[in-house]
VEXDREN-631086 format. One record per residue (C-alpha): x, y, z; residue in three letters; residue number from 0. Coordinates in steps of 0.1 Angstrom, whole numbers, plus 5000, padded with zeros to 4 digits. Layout:
# residues N
R/c1/c2/c3/residu/num
R/X/Y/Z/Ala/NUM
...
***
This chain:
# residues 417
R/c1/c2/c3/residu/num
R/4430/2099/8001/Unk/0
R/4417/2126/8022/Unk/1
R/4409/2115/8060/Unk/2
R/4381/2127/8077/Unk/3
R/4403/2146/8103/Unk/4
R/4425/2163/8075/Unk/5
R/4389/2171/8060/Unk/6
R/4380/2187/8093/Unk/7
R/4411/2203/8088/Unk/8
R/4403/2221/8059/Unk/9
R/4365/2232/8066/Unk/10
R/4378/2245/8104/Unk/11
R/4366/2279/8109/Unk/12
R/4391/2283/8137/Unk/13
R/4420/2274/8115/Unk/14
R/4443/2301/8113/Unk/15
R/4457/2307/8077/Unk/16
R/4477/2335/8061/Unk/17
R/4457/2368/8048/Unk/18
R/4469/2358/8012/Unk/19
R/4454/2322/8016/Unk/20
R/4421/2333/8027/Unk/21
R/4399/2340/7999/Unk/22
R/4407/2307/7979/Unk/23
R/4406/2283/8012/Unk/24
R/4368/2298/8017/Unk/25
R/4360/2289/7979/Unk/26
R/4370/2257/7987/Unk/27
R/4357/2249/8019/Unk/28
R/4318/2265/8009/Unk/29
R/4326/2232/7976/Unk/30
R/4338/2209/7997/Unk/31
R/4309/2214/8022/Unk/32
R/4285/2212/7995/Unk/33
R/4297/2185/7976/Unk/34
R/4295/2167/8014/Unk/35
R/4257/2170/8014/Unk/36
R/4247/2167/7976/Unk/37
R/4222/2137/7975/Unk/38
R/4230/2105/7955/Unk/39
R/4262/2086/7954/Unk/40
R/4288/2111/7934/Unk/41
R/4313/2121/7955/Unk/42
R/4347/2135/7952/Unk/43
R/4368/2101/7938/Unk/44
R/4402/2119/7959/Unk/45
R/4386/2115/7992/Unk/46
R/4388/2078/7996/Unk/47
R/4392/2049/7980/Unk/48
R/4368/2029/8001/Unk/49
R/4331/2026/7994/Unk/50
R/4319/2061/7982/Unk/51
R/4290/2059/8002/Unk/52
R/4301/2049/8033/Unk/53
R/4331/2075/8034/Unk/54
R/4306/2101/8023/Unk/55
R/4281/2093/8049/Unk/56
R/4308/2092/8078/Unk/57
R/4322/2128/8064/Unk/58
R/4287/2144/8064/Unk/59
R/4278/2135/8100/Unk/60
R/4313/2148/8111/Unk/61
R/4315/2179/8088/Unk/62
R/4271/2181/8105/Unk/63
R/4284/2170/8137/Unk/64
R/4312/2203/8138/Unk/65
R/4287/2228/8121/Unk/66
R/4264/2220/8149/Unk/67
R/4285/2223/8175/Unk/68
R/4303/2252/8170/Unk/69
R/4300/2285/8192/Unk/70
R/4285/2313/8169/Unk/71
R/4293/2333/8193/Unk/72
R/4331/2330/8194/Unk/73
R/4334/2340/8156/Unk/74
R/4343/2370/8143/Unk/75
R/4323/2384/8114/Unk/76
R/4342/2374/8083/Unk/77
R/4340/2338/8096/Unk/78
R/4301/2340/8111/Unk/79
R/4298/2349/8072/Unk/80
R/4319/2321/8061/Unk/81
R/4298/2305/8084/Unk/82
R/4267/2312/8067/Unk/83
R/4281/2303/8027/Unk/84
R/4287/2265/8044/Unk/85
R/4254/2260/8062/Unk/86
R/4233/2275/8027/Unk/87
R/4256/2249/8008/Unk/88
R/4246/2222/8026/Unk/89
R/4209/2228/8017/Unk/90
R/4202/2214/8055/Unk/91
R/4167/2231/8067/Unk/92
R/4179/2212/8102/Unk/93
R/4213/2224/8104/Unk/94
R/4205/2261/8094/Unk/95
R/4178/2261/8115/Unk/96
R/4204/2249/8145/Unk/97
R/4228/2275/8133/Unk/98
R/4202/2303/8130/Unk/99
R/4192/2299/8164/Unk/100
R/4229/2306/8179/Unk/101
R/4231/2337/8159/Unk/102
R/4229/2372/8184/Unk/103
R/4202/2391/8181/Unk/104
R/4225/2422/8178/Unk/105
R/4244/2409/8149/Unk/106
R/4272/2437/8141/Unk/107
R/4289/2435/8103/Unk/108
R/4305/2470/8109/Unk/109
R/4337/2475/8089/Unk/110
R/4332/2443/8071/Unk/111
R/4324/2444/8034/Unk/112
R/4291/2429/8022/Unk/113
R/4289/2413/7989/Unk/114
R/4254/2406/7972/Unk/115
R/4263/2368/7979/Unk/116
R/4271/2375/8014/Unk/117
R/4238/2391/8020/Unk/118
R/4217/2359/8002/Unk/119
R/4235/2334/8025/Unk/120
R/4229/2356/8054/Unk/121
R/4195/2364/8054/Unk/122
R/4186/2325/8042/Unk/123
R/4199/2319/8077/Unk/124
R/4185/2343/8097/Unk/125
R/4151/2339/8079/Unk/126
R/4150/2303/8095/Unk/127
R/4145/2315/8129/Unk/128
R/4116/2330/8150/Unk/129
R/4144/2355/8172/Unk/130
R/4140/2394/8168/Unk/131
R/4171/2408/8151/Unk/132
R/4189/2445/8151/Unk/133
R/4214/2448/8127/Unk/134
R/4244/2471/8120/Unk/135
R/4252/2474/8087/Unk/136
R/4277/2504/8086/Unk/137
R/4310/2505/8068/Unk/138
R/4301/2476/8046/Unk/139
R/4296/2495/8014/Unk/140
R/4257/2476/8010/Unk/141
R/4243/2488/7984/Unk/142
R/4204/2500/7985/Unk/143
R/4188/2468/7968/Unk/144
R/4209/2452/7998/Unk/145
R/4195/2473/8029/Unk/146
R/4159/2469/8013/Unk/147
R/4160/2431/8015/Unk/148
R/4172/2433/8051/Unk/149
R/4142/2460/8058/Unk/150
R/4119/2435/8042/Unk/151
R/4126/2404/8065/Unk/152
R/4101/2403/8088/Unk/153
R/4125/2394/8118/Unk/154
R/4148/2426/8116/Unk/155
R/4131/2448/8138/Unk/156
R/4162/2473/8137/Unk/157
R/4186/2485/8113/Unk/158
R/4214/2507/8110/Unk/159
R/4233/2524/8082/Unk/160
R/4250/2557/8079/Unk/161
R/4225/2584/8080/Unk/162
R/4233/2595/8045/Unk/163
R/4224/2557/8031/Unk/164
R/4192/2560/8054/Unk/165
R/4183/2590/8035/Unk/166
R/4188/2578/7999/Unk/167
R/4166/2551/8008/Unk/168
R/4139/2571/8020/Unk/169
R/4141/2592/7986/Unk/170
R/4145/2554/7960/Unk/171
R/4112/2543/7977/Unk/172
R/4092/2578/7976/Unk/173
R/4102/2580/7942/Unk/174
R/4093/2545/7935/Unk/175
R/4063/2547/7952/Unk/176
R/4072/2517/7974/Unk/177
R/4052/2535/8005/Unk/178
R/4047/2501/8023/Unk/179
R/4087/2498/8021/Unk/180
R/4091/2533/8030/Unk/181
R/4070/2532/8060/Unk/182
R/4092/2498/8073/Unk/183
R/4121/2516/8068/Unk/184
R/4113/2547/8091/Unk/185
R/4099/2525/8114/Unk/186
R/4126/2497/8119/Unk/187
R/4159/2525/8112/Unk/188
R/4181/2530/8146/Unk/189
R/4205/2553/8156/Unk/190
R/4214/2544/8191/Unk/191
R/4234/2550/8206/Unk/192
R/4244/2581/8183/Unk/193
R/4287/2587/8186/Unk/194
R/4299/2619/8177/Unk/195
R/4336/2619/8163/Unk/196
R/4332/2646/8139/Unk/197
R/4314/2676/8125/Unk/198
R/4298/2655/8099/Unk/199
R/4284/2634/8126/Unk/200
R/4267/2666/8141/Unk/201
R/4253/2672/8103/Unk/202
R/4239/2639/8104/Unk/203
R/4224/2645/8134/Unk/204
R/4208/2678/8125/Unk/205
R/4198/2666/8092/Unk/206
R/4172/2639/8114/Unk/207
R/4164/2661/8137/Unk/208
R/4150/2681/8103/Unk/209
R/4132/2654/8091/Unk/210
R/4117/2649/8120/Unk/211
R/4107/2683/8125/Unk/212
R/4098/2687/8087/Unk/213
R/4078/2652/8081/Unk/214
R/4097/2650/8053/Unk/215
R/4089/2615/8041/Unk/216
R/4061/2610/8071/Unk/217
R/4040/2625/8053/Unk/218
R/4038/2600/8025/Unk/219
R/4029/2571/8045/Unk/220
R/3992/2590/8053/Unk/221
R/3974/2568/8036/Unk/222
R/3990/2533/8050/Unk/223
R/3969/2509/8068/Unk/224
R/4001/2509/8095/Unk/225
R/3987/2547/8097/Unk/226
R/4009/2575/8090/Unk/227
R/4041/2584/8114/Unk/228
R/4040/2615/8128/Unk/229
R/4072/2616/8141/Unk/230
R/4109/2600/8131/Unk/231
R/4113/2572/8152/Unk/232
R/4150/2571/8149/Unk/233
R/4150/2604/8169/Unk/234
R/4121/2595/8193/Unk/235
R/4143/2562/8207/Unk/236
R/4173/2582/8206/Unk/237
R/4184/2576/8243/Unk/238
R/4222/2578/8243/Unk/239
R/4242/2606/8231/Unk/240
R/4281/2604/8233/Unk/241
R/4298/2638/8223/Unk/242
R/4342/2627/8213/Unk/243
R/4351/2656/8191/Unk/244
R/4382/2667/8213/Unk/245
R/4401/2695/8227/Unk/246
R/4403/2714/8187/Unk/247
R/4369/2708/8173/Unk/248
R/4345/2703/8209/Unk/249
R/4339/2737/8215/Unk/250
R/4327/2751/8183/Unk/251
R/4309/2711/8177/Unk/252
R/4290/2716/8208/Unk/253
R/4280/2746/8200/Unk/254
R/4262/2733/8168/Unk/255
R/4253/2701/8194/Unk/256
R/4230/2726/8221/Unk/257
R/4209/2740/8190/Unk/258
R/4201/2701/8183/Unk/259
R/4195/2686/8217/Unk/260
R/4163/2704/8223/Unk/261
R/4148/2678/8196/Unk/262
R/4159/2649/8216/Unk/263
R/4135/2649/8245/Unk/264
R/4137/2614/8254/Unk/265
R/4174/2613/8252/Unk/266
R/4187/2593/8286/Unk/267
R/4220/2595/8282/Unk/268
R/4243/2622/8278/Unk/269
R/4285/2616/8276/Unk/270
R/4299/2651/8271/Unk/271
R/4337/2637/8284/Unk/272
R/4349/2624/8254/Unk/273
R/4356/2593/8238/Unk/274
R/4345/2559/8260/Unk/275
R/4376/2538/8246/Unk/276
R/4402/2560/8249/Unk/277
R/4402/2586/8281/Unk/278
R/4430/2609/8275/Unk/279
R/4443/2648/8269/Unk/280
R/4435/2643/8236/Unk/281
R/4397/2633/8235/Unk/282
R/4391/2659/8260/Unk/283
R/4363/2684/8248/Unk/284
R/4372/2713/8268/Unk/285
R/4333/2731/8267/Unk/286
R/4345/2754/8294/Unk/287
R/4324/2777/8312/Unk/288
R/4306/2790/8282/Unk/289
R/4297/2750/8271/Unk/290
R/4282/2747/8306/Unk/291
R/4260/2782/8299/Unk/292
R/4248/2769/8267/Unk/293
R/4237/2736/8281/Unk/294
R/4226/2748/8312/Unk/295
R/4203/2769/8285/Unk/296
R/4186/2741/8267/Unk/297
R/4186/2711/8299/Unk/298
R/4150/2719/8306/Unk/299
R/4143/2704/8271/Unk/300
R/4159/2668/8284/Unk/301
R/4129/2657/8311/Unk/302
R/4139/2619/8301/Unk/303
R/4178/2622/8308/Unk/304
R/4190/2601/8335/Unk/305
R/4228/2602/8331/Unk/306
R/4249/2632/8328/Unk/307
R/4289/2634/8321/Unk/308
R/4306/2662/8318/Unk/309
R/4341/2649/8333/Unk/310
R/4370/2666/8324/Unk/311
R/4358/2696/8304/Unk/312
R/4376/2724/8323/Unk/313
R/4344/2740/8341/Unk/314
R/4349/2765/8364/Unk/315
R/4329/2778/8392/Unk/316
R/4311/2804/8363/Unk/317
R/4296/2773/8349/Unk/318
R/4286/2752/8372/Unk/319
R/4266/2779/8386/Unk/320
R/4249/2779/8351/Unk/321
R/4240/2744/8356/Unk/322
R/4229/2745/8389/Unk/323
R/4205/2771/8376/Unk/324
R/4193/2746/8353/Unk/325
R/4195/2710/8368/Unk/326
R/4165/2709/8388/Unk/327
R/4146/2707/8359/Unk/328
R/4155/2672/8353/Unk/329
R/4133/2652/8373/Unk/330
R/4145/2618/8364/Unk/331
R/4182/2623/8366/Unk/332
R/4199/2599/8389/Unk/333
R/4237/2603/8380/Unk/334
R/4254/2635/8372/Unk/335
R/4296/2633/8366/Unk/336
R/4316/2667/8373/Unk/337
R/4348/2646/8376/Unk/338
R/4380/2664/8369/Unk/339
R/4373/2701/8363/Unk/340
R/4383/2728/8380/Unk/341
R/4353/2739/8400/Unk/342
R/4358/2758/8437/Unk/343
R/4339/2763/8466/Unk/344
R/4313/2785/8449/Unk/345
R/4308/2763/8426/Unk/346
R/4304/2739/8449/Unk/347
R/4282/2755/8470/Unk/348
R/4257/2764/8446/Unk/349
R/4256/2724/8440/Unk/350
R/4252/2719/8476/Unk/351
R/4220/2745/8473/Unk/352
R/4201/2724/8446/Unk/353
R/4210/2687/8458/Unk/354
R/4177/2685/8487/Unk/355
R/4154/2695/8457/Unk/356
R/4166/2671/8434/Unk/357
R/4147/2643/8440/Unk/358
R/4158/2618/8414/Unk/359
R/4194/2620/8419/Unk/360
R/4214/2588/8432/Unk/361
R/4250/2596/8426/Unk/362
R/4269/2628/8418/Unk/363
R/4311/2630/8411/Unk/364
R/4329/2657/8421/Unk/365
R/4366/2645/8426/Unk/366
R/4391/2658/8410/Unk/367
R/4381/2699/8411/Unk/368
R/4393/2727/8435/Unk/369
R/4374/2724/8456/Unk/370
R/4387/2729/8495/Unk/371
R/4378/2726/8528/Unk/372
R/4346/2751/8529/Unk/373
R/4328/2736/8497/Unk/374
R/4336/2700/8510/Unk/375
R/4319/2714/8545/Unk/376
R/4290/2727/8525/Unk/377
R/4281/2696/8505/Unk/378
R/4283/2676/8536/Unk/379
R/4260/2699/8552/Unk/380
R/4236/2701/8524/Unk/381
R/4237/2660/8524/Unk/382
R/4210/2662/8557/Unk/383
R/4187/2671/8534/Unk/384
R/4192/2646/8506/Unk/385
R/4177/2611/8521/Unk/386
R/4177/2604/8481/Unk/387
R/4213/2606/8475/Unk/388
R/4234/2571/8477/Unk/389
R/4271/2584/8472/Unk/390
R/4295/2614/8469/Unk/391
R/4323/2613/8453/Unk/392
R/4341/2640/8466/Unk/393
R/4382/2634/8471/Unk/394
R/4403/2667/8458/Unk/395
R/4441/2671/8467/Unk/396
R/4432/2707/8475/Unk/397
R/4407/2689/8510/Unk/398
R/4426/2683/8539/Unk/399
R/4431/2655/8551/Unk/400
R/4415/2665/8583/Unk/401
R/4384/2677/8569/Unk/402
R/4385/2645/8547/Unk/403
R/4384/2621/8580/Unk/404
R/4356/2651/8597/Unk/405
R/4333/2646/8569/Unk/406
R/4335/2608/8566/Unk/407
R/4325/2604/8602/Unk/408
R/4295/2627/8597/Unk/409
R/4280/2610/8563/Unk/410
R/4288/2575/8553/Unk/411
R/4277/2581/8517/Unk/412
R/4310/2602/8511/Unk/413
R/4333/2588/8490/Unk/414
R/4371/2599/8493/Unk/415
R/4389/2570/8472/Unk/416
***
């Protein structure tokens, strides 16, 4: 006789089991859940032996009562999937539509493998709700037939798969002559934010930037009552840009990254210090001087950016005045990073010459460089001029501490921590 609790016990989402136990405890949880909601009096005999219809009807509202209450959220992907197999089984339009409506509208299945049956169960639930969704379906070894019935739901507005899966699409429906399909696809495909971790990622990049350039597949969709794309979406919402290729492959990737960037005009974002999860030596891109020039050469493209990091890449004085040659240029810029180079007081001072005439500028970081006594002086000076400005961030061992109190007094919006 199986009690309700030990029941519960068994359908638990939350219940930890061992790896090896895993994929025969979900095959029997998705049966016992189903055979929990088929209609009619058969039942599993083992559960009870009381009244079949009584125990079944208390173990449906408790298995109902669980599945309704439990926090989507909390789940990690292999169970929100597990998740999914239970509520199709119990062929409840009210409980999927319950569970449907907890589901994130960013739903992430990254590095989890997706089986045909996975992607049924899924997109019967997400199909029962109104919500908007943006999916990431990366890593999950999806096969075409599989992205194509997510680009078909109405309610996935984004989707994301690597750019070489993107692009075998795009050639299936052109071949097939699925236009409609192929127009959908351009339109609802995402790549943002865009990581660079390798050279490959930089070929990916380049190969969109081509298409978008090229029309390649645009131009099929001409004669679509959606009317025809003139442009690749993917690149035109492209708004962050993080660049983690490291100390042995960042120079000559970035490179390759500056002939690029002038595509990406409405780019906002732009992370040249290195990985976000993981600040060390080692993710360190070290663009040097002649990074700095080769930006500083193709910034006036970037008249959308509004955040610029280039922490901890070993620029000198030589590059900085590059970009100081450049940054005006950016009209909407509000943050720009210099943390932890090894910038001077000429470098410095050619900052402090450009800050009054940029306009947009909230916040720019400076600690960490060489900068000494005379280029400290000279930004505090220049910061009478800059009414836009909100903060400094200015310490450097090589200041004196005198000259570190001085300045404080004379501008609040220095920041020495």
């Amino acid at each position: 006789d199986i009690k309700c609790k030990g029941l519960m016990k068994m359908i638990s989402l939350e219940h930890k089991k061992r790896k090896s136990q895993e994929d025969w405890l979900d095959i029997v949880r998705r049966f016992l859940v189903g055979m929990a909601f088929q209609d009619g009096n058969t039942f599993l005999r083992c559960f009870s032996h009381h009244s079949k219809a009584n125990t079944k009807s208390k173990k449906q509202k408790n298995l109902q009562k669980y599945l309704m209450e439990l926090e989507v959220s909390t789940l990690s992907t292999s169970k929100l999937l597990e998740l999914c197999h239970c509520v199709y089984e119990t062929q409840s339009p009210e409980l999927t539509a319950q569970i449907a409506s907890k589901l994130s509208e960013r739903l992430s299945f990254r590095g989890t493998r997706l089986t045909p049956p996975d992607i049924f169960v899924l997109l019967h639930v997400m199909h029962k709700t109104p919500s908007n969704f943006a999916v990431d379906l990366r890593d999950t070894s999806i096969d075409l037939q599989g992205i194509k019935q997510f680009v078909e739901l109405k309610n996935v507005t984004s989707f994301r798969v690597s750019v070489c899966d993107a692009i075998n699409l795009w050639e299936h429906l052109e071949q097939s002559e699925l236009l409609e399909l192929l127009h959908l696809s351009l339109l609802k495909f995402s790549v943002n934010p865009f990581e660079i971790k390798s050279l490959k990622d930089i070929e990916d990049l380049d190969l969109l930037v081509r298409i978008h350039q090229d029309r390649r597949f645009l131009s099929s969709t001409h004669n679509l009552s959606g009317g025809e794309l003139f442009e690749l979406p993917a690149v035109r919402t492209l708004q962050t840009l993080e660049f983690a290729l490291g100390p042995v492959n960042g120079p000559l990737g970035f490179r390759k990254l500056t002939k690029i960037l002038p595509a990406l005009a409405f780019l906002k974002y732009l992370d040249l210090e290195g990985s976000s999860s993981q600040k060390d030596k080692m993710t360190e891109n070290k663009i040097g001087d002649e990074g700095a020039e080769r930006l500083a050469d193709v910034l006036s493209n970037l008249t959308s950016l509004e955040k610029l990091i280039l922490s901890r890449n070993q620029i000198a004085d030589r590059g900085a005045q590059e970009l100081a040659r450049s940054l005006p240029n950016l009209k909407s810029l509000k943050t720009l990073s210099l943390y932890d180079n090894i910038i001077g007081d000429t470098g410095a001072e050619k900052l402090a010459e450009i800050l009054p005439v940029m306009k947009s500028l909230k916040g720019l970081d400076v600690k960490f460089n060489k900068i000494t006594d005379v280029g400290a002086q000279r930004l505090t000076q220049s910061l009478k001029n800059c009414p836009h400005i909100e903060t400094i961030w200015l310490w450097s061992p090589t200041i004196t501490h005198w000259m570190s109190e001085h300045i404080k007094q004379i501008d609040v919006r220095i920041n020495l921590q």
